[in-house]
PAZAPA-4460 file (N, C-alpha, C; in steps of 0.05 Angstrom, whole numbers, plus 32768, in hexadecimal, padded with zeros to 4 digits):
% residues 208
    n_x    n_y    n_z   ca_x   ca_y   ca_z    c_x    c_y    c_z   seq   type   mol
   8831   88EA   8A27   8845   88D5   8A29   8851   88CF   8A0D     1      X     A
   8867   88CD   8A08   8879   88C6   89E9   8879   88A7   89EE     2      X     A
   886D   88A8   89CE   8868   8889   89CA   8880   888A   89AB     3      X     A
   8887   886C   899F   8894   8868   898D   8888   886E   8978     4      X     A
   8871   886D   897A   8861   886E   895E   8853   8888   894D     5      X     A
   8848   888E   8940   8847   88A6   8935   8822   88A3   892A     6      X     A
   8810   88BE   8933   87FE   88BC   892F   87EA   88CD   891A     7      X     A
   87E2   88BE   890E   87DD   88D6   88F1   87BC   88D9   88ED     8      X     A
   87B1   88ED   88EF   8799   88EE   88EB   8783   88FA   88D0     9      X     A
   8779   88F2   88CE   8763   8901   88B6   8754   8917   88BC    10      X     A
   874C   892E   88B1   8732   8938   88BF   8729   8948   889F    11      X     A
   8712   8953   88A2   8706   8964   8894   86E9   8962   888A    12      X     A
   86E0   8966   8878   86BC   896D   8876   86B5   894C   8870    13      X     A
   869E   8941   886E   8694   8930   885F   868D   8934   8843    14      X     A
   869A   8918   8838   869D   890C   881F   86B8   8922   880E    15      X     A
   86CE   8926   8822   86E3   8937   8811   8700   891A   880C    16      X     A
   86F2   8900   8820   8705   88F2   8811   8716   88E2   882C    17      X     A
   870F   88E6   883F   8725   88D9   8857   8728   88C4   8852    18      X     A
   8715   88B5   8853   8712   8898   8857   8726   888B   8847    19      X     A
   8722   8893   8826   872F   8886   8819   8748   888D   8814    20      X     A
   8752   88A9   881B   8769   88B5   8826   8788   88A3   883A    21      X     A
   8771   88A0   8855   877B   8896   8862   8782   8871   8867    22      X     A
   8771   886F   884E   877D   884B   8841   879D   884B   8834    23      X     A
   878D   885F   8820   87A4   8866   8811   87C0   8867   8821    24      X     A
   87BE   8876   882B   87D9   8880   883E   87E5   8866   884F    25      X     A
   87D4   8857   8859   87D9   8844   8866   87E2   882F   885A    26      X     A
   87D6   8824   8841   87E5   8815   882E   8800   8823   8829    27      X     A
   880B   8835   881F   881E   8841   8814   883B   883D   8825    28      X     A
   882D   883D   884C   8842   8840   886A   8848   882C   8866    29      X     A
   8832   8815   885B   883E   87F8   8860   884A   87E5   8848    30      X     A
   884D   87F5   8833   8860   87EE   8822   887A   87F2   8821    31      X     A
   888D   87E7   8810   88A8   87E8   880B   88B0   8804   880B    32      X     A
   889E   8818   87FB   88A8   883C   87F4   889C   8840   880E    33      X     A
   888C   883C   8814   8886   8851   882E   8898   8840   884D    34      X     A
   88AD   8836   884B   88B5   882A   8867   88A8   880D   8867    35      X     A
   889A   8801   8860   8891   87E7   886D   8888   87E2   8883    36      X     A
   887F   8800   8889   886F   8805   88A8   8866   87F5   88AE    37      X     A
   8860   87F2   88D2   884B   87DD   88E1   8830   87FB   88E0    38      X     A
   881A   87F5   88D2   87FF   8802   88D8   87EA   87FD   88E2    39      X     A
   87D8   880E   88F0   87C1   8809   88F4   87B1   8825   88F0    40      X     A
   879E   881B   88DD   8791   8827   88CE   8776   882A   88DD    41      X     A
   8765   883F   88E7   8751   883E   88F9   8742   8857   88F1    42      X     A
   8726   885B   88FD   870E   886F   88F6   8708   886E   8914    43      X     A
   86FF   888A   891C   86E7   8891   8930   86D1   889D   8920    44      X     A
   86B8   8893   8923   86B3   887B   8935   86AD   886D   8925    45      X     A
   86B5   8852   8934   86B8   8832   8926   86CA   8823   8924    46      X     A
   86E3   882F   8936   8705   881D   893F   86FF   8809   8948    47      X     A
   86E4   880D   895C   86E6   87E8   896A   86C9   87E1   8966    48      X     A
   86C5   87D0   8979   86A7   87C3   8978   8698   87CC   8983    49      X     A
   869D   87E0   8997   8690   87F4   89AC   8690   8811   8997    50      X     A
   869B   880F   8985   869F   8827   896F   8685   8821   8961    51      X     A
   8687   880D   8957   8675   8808   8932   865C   8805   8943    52      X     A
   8658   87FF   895D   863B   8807   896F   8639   882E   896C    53      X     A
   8646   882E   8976   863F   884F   8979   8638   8856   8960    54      X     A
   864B   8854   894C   8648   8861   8932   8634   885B   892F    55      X     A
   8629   8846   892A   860E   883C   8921   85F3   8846   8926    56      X     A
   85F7   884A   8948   85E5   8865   894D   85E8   887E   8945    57      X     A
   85FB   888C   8949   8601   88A1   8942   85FC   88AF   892A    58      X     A
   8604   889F   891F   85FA   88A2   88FB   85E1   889A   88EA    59      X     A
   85DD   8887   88FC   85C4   8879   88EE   85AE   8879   88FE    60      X     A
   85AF   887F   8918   859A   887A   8920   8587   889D   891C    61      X     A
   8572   889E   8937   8566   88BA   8939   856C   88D9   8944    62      X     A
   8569   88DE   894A   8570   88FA   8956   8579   88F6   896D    63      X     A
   859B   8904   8973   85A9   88FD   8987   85A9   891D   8997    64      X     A
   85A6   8919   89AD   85AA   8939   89C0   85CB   8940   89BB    65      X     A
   85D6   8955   89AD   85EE   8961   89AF   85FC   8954   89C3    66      X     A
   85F6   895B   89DB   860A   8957   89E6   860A   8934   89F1    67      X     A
   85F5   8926   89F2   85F3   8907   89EE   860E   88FA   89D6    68      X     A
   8606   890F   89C5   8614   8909   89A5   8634   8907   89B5    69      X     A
   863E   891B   89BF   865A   8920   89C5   8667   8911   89D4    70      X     A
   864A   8911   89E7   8656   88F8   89FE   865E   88E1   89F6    71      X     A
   8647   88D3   89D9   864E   88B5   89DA   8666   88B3   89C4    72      X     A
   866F   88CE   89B4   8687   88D2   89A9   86A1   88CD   89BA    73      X     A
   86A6   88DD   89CE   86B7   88D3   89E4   86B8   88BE   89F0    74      X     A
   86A3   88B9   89EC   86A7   8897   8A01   86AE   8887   89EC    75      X     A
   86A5   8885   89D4   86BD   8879   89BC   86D5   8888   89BD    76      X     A
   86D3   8899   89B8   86FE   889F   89BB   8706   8897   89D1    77      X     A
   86FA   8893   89E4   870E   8885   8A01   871E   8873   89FC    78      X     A
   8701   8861   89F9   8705   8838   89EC   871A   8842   89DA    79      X     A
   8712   884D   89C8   8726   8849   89A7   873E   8848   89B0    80      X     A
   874B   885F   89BF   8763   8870   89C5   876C   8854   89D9    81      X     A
   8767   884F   89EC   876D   883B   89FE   8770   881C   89F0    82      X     A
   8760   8817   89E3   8762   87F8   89D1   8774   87F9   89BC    83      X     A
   876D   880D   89AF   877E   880C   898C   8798   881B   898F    84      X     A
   8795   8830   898A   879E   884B   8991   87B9   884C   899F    85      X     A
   87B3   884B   89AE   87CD   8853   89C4   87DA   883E   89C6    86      X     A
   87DC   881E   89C2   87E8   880E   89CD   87F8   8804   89B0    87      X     A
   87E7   880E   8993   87F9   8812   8973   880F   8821   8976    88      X     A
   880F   883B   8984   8819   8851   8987   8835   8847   8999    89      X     A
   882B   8836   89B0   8843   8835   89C4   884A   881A   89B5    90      X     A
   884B   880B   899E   885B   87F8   8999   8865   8800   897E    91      X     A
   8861   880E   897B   8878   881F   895F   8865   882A   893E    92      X     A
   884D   881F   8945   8847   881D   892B   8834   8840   8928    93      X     A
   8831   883E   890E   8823   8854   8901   8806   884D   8902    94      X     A
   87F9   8866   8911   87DD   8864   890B   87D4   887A   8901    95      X     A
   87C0   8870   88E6   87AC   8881   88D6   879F   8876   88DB    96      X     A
   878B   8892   88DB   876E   8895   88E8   8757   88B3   88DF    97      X     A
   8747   8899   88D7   8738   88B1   88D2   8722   88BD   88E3    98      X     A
   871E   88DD   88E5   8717   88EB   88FD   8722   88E9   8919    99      X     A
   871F   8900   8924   872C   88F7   893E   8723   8917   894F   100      X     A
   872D   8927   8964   871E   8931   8971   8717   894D   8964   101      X     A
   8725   8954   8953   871E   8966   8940   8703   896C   8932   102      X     A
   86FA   8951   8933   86E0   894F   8920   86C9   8956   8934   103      X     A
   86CF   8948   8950   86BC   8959   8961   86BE   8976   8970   104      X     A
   86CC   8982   8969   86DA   899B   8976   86C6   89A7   895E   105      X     A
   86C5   89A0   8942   86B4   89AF   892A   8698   89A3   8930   106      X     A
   8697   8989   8928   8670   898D   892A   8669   898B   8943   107      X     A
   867C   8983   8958   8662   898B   8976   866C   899F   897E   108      X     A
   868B   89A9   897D   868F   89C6   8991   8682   89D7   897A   109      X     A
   8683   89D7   895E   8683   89E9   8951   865F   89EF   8947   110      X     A
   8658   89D5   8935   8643   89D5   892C   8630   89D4   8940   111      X     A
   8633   89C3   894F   861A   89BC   896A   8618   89D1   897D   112      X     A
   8637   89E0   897A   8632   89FA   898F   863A   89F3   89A5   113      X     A
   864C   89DD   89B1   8655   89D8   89C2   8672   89E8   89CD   114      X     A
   867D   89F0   89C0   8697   8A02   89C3   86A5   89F0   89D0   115      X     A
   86B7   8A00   89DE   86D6   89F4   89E7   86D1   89DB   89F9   116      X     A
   86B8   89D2   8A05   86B7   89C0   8A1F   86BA   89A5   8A07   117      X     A
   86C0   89A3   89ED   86BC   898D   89D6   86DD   8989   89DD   118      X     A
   86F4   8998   89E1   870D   8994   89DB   8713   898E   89F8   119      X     A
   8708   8993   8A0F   8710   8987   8A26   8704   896C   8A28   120      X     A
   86F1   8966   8A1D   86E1   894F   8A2A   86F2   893F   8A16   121      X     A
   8701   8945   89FE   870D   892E   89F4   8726   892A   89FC   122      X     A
   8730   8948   8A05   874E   893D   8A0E   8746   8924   8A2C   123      X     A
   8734   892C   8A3B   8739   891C   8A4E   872C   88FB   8A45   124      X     A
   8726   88FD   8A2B   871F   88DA   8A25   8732   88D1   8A1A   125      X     A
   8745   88E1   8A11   875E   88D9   89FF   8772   88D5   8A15   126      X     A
   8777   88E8   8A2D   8789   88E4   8A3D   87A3   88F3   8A2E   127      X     A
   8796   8914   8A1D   87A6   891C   8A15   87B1   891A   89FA   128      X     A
   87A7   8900   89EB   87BC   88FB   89DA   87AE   8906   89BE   129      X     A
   87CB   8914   89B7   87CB   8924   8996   87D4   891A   8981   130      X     A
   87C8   8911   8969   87DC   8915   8951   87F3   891B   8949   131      X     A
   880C   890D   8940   881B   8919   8936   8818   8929   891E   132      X     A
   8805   8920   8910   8805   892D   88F3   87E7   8933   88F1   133      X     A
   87DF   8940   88EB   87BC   8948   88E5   87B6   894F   88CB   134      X     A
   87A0   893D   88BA   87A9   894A   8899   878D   894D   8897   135      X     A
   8788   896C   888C   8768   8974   8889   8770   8973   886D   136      X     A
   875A   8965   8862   8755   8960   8847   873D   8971   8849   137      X     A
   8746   898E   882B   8733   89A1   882E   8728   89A3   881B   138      X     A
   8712   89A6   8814   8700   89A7   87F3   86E6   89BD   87F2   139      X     A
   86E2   89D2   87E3   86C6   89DE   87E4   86B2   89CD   87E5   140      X     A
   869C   89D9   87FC   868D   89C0   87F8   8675   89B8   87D7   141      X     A
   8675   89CA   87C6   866B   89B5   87B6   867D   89A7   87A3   142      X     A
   869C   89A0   87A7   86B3   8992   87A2   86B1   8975   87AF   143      X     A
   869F   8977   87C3   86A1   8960   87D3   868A   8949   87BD   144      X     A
   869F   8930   87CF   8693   8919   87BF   8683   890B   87CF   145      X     A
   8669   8910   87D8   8659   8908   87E7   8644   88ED   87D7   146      X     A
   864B   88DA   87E3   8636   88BF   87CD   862B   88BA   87E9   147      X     A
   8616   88A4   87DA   85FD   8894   87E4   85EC   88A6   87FA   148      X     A
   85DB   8899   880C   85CB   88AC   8828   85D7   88B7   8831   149      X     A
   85D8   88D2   8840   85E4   88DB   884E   85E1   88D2   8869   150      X     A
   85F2   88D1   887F   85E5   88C1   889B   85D9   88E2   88A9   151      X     A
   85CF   88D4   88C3   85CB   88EB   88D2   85D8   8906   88E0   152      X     A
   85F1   8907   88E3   85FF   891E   88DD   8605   8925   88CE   153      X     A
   8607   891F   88B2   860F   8923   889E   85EF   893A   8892   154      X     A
   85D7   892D   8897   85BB   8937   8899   85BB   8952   88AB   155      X     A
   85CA   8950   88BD   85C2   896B   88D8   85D1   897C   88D5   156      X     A
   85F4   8977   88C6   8607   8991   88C2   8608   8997   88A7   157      X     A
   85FA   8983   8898   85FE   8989   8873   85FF   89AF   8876   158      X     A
   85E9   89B5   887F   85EA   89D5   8873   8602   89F0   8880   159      X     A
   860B   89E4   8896   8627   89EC   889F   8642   89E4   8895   160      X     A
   863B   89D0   887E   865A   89C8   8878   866C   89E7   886D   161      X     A
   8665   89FF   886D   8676   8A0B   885B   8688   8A0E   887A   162      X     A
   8671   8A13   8890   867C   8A19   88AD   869C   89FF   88B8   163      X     A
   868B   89E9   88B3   86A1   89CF   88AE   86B4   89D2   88A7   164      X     A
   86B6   89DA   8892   86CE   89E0   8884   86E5   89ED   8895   165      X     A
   86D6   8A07   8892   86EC   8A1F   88A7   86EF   8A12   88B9   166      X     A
   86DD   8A08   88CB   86E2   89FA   88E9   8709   89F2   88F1   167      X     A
   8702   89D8   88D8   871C   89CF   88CE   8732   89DE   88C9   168      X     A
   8725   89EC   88B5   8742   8A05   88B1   874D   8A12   88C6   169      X     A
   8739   8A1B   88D2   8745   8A2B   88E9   8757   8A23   88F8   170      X     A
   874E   8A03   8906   875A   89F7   8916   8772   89E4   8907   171      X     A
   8774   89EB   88F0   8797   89E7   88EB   87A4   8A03   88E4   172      X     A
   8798   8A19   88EA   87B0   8A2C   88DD   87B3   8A3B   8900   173      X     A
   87A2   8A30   8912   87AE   8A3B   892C   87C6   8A20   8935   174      X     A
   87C6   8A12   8928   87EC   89F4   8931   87F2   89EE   8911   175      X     A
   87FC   8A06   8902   8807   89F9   88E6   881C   89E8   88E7   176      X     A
   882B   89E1   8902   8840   89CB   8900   8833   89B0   890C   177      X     A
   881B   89A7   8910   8813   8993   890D   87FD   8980   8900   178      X     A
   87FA   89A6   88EB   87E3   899B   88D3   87E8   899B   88BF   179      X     A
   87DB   898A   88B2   87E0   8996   888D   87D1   8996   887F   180      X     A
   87C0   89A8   8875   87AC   89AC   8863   87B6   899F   8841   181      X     A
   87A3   898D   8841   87AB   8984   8823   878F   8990   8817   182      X     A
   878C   8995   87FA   8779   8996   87DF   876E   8978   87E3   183      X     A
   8758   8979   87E2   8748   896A   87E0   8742   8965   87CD   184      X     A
   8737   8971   87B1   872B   8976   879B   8735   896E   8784   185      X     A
   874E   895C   878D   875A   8950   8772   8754   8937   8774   186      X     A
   875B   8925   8755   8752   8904   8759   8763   8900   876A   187      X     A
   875B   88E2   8775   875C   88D9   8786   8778   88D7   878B   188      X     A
   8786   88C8   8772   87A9   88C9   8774   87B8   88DB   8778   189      X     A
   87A6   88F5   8775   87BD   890E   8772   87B8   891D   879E   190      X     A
   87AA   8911   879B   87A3   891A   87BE   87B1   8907   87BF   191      X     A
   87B8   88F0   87C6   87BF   88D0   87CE   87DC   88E3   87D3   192      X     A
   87EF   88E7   87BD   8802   88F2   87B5   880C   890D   87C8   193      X     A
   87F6   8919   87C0   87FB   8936   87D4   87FF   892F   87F4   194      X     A
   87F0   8915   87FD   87F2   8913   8818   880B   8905   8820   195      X     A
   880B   88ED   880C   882A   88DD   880E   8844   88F8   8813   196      X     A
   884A   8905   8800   885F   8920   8807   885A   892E   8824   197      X     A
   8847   8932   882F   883F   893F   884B   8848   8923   8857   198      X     A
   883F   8914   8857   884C   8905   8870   8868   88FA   8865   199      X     A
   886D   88EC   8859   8891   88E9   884A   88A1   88FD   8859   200      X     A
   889D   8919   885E   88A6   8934   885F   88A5   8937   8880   201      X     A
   8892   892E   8889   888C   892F   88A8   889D   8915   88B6   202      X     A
   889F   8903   88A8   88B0   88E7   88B5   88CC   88EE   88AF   203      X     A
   88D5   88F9   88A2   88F0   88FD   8890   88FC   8917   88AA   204      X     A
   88EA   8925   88BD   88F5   8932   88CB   8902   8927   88E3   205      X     A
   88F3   890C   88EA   88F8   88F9   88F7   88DE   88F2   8916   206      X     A
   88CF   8900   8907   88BB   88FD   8919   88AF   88E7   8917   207      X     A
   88B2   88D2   8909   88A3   88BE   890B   88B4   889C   8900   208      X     A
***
């Protein structure tokens, strides 16, 4: 369904930078240079209150069964997509967000070994709905800026991140018109920068 609003997502390894990426960016939409955008700025998992539960397990708690893991992933993107999500989207505004079904298509279709049944089970929680813009922030992984504990997936795929990586790559260079691979590996302002021109460049076509 075409909504007014335009949807921008984050993806790529842990500690290459989304988070603070996708602040960035969001401050920038809702300033004077970037449009004076209406935003909403959001994470899976942890968009809502039924989110920052999951996450909490997910990450912090004990050993989750793969496919338990995926399940209670989707049942947060439902909520998210239905509460936040889709109803930002159908009233005009810009949503950044960081992760989104991509991230489980890599560590549960990819890393956990779940394959393709990871991209159906999310289209049907999403109800279909895609990104306008997808920005994999890419970095070797010992480029990455990983601080404090690591949580529990972070613990179970550490030694596949080179796998991570590609995951990502791959799955932007099979839709290069709705991804954009940025460098990760520069300070913070010069990525900030690199991403501002990718999306400036993507709205300026009039997609958003």
């Amino acid at each position: 369904m075409a909504y007014p609003g335009f949807f921008i997502v984050f993806e790529g390894g842990d500690g290459v930078g989304k988070s603070t990426q996708a602040r960035l960016l969001a401050e920038w939409l809702r300033s004077d240079d970037g449009g004076a955008r209406d935003v909403v700025e959001t994470r899976e998992p942890g968009g809502t209150e039924l989110g920052r539960e999951i996450r909490e397990a997910l990450q912090h708690g004990g050993h989750v069964e793969p496919r338990a893991e995926a399940l209670l992933y989707a049942a947060d993107r439902a909520h998210h997509v239905a509460t936040v999500v889709r109803p930002a989207l159908e009233r005009g505004a810009v949503v950044v967000q960081d992760r989104y079904v991509d991230s489980s298509k890599v560590y549960q279709g990819l890393v956990r070994g779940l394959g393709d049944e990871i991209g159906r089970l999310s289209a049907w929680a999403t109800e279909g709905l895609v990104p306008d813009l997808t920005i994999v922030l890419d970095a070797p992984v010992e480029a990455r800026r990983l601080e404090g504990d690591p949580d529990r997936l972070e613990r179970e795929t550490g030694e596949k991140a080179g796998d991570l990586r590609q995951g990502f790559l791959d799955l932007a260079s099979a839709e290069p018109g709705r991804y954009a691979v940025v460098d990760g590996r520069g300070a913070v302002g010069e990525v900030a920068a690199a991403v501002r021109t990718v999306v400036e460049a993507v709205l300026a076509r009039g997609d958003g």
